[in-house]
N, C-alpha and C positions, 0 to 999 in steps of 0.2 A: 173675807171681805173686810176693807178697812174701814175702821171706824175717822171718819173726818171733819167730825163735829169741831164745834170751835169752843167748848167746852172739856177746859183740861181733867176736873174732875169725875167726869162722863168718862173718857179716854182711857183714864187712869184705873177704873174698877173695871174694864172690859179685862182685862190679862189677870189670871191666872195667878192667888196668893203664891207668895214664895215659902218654900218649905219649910216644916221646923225642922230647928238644930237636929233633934231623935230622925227626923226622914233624910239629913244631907248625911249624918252618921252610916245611916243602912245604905246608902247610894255608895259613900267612900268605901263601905266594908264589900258589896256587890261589885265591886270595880275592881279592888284591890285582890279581889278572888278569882276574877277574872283574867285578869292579866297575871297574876301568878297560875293558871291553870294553861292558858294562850301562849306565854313566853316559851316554856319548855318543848310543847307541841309545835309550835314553828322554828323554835331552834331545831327540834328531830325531823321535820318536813325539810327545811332547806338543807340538812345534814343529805338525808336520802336523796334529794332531788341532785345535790352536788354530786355525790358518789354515783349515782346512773348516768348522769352526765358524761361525768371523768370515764365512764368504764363502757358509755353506748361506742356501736361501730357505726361508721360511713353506711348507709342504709337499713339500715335495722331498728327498726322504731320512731319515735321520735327526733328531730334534730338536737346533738348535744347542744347546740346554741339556746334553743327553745327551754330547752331542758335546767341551762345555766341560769336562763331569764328568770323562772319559775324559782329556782331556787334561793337566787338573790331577791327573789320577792319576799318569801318566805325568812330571809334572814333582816330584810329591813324590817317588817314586820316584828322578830323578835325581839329586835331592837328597839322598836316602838313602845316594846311592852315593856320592857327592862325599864326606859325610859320612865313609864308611867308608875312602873312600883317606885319607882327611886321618887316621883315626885309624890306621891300619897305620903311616903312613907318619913319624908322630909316636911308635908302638911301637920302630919300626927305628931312628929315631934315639937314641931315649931307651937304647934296647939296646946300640948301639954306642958311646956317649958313656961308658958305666959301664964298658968296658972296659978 
């Protein structure tokens, strides 16, 4: 429920301190674990989904279209995570350089 007092310093202590540098630390290192554990696994997902694909016949299973969907899902997704190690890992440098 929102707070719509007309008092900003009221307002302002309802949310939630923001975290210490040591907690955004463990979040960056939780993330950057994760997407390097994610990337590889959706690359081998949409690897397999493609290859079933390319190899189903005209009634036998699944539709390869369905089958193509599925896997290009799983490769944008890897890409998602590619994406996000590239950008932690450009945070960490950038962090460390300014020291």
């Amino acid at each position: 429920m929102r707070d719509h007092s007309a008092d900003p310093d009221r307002r302002r202590s309802a949310g939630a301190a923001p975290p210490s540098p040591e907690g955004r630390r463990r979040a960056y290192r939780l993330r950057h674990l994760l997407a390097k554990v994610h990337m590889p696994l959706f690359l081998a997902l949409a690897v397999l989904f493609g290859v079933w694909a390319w190899r189903s016949e005209t009634g036998s299973g699944p539709d390869s279209w369905a089958l193509g969907a599925v896997a290009l899902v799983f490769a944008v997704l890897a890409l998602l995570a590619l994406v996000d190690v590239a950008v932690i890992h450009n945070h960490r440098h950038h962090r460390h350089s300014r020291r």
